[in-house]
C-alpha positions as a Markdown table, in Angstrom:
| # | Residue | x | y | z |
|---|---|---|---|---|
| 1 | Unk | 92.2 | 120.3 | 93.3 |
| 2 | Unk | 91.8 | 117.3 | 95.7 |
| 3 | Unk | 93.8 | 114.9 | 95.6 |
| 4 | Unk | 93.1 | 111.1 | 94.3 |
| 5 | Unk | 94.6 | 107.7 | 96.1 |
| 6 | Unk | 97.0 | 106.5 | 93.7 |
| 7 | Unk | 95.3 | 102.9 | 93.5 |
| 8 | Unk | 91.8 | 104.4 | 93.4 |
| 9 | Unk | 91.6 | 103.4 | 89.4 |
| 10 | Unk | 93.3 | 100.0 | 90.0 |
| 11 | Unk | 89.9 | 99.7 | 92.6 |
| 12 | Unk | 87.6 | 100.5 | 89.8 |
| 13 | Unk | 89.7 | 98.1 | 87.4 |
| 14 | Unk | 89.1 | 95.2 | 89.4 |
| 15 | Unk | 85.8 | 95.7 | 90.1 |
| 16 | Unk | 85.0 | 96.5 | 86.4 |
| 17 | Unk | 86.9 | 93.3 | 85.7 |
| 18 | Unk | 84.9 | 90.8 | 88.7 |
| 19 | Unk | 81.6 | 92.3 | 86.6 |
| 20 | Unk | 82.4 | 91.7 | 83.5 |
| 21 | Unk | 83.1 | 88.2 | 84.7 |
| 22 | Unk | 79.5 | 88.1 | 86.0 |
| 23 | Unk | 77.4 | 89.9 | 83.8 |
| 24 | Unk | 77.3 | 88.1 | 79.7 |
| 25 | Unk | 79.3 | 89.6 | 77.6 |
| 26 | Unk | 76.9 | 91.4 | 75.2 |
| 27 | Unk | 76.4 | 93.7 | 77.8 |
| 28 | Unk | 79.8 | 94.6 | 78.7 |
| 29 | Unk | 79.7 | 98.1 | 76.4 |
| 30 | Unk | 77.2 | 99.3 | 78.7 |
| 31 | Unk | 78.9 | 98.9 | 81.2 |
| 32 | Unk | 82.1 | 100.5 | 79.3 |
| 33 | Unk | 80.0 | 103.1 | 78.5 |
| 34 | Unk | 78.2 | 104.1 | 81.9 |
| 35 | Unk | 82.2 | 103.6 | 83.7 |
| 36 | Unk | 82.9 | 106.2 | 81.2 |
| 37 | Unk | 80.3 | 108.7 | 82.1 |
| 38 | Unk | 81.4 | 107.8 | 86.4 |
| 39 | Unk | 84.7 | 108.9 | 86.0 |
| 40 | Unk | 84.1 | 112.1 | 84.1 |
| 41 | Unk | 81.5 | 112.8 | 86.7 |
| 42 | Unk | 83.7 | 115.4 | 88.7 |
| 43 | Unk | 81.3 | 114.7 | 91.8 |
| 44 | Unk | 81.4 | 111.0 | 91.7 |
| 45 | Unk | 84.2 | 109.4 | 93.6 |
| 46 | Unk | 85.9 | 106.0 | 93.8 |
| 47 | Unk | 83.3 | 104.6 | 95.8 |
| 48 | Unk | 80.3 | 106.4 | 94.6 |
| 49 | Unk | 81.6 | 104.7 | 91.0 |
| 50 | Unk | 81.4 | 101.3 | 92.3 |
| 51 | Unk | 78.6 | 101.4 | 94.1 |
| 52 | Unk | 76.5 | 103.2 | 91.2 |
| 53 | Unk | 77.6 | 100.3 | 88.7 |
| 54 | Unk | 77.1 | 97.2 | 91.7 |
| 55 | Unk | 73.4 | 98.4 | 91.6 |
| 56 | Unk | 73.1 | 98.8 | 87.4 |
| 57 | Unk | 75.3 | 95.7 | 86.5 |
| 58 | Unk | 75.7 | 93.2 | 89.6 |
| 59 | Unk | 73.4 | 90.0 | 89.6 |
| 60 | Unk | 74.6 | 89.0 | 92.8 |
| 61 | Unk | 74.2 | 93.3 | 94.1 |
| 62 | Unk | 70.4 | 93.0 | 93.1 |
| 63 | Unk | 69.7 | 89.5 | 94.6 |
């Protein structure tokens, strides 16, 4: 079993946390919901997480 960087989630927490802050807030379930699927994705890392949701939920990302 590979092992994970200890901060890895706190990564993923504040970059959920700087899109929620972005995006309105009706559509913070989606994104809730799609984190949710990402992490138990067993082939999706930390930074294949954050990019996948910077290209579905980032304004500034798709600018």
């Amino acid at each position: 079993m590979p092992e994970e960087r200890p901060d890895a989630g706190s990564r993923i927490d504040e970059y959920v946390a700087t899109l929620k802050s972005r995006i309105p807030q009706m559509e913070h379930g989606a994104l809730d919901s799609r984190l949710d699927e990402l992490l138990n994705d067993s082939s999706a890392d930390e930074n294949d997480v954050i990019a996948i949701l910077a290209q579905e939920f980032d304004p500034q990302h798709n600018a």
